[in-house]
N, C-alpha and C positions, 0 to 999 in steps of 0.2 A: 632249750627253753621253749616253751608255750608259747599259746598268742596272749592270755594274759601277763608272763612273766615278760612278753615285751611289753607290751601296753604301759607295765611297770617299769621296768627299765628306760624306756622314750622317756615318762612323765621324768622320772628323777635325772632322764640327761638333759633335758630341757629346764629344769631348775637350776643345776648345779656348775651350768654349764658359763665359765668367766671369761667375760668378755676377749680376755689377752691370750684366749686358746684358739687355736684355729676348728676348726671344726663346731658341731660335730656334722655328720654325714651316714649316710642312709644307703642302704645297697638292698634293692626290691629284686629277687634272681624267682625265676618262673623254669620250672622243666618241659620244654619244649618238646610239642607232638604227645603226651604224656598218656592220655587218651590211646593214642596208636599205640605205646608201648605195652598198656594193659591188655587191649584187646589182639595185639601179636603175642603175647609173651605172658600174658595170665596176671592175677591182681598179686599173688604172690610175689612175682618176683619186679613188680609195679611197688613194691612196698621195701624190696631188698634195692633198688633202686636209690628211693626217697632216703633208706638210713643210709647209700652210701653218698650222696646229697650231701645230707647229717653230720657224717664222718669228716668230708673234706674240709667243711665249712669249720667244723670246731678243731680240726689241727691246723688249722690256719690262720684266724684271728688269737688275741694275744689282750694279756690285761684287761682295761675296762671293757673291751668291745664285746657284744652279742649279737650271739647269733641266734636267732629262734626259726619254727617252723610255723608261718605267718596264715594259714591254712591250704589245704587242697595238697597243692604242687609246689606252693610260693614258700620262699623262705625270705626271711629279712638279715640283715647284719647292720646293728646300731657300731657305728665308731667316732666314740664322742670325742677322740682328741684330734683325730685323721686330717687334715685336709682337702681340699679335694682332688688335688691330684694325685696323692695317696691311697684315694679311694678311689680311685681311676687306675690305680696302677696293681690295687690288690682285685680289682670287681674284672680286670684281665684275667690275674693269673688264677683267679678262682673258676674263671670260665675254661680256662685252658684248662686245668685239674680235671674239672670233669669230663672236657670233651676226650681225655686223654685216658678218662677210669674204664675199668671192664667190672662188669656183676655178673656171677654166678648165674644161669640158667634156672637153675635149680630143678631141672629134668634130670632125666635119667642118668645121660649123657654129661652133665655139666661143664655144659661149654661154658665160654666167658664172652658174652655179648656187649658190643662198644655201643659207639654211635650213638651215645647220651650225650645232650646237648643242654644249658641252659642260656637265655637271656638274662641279662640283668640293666637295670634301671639305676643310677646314683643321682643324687641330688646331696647337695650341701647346704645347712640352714643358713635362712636369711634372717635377721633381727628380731623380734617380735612375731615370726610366723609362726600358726600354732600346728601344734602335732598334726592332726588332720591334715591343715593343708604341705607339710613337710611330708606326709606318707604319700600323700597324694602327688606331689610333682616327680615324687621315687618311681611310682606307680605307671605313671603316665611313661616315662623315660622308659620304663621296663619296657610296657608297647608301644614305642616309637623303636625299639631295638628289635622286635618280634616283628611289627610292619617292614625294618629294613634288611629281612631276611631272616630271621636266629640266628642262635649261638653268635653274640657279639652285645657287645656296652655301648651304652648310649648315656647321655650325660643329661639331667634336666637342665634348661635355660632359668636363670636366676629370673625372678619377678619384676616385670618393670613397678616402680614405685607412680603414684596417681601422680605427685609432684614435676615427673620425667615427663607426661602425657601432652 
């Protein structure tokens, strides 16, 4: 999916989404060093990269959930029934997937080059938070896992409420 076919998919999991369901939840994944890959390895195989990205991400999620490519490097996965340590426990095994994938060279030679890594960020919605700031605490969690080295999850912290203050 696109960034508008998420843009679309968020709005209608945020409407439909009943109170007695756990979720839903948000997985922001960034390809790590991405930039070096291009400039080691050419934009070509910088793009056979990103579709095996693509590839992992959609034999892996299941049912309602989406997965889109959220622009650049970034991809998102909406899982509106997930909870969040569901989505804690798939935003692992999707990291492990890729850190585990080889792609094609696509030289002469066609070796199989690893060492693809990505970060990912999860957040879980809170009540009444609107899309924006729901992408946005996905966001942020993605670079607090990229500040605490890459390739690894990081969780957003739920919002203190003004009331708790």
């Amino acid at each position: 999916v696109n960034r508008k076919g998420f843009d679309l998919a968020m709005a209608a999991c945020l409407q439909q989404q009943p109170a007695t369901v756990p979720g839903p939840c948000l997985l922001m994944i960034d390809l790590d060093a991405f930039k070096r890959i291009n400039d080691s390895h050419g934009h070509p195989f910088g793009d056979r990269v990103l579709a095996t990205v693509g590839e992992i991400l959609r034999a892996n999620i299941k049912g309602k959930d989406t997965a889109a490519r959220y622009g650049g490097e970034e991809f998102a996965v909406i899982l509106p029934q997930t909870p969040r340590g569901g989505a804690l426990g798939l935003a692992e095994a999707l990291r492990a997937l890729v850190a585990a994938s080889r792609v094609k060279s696509g030289g002469t030679s066609e070796t199989m080059i690893g060492n693809i890594t990505v970060s990912i960020g999860v957040a879980d919605h809170v009540a009444g938070e609107s899309a924006a700031e729901f992408i946005l605490r996905a966001d942020r969690a993605l670079y607090a896992a990229k500040a605490q080295g890459r390739n690894r999850v990081a969780l957003a912290p739920r919002p203190t409420t003004e009331a708790g203050r």
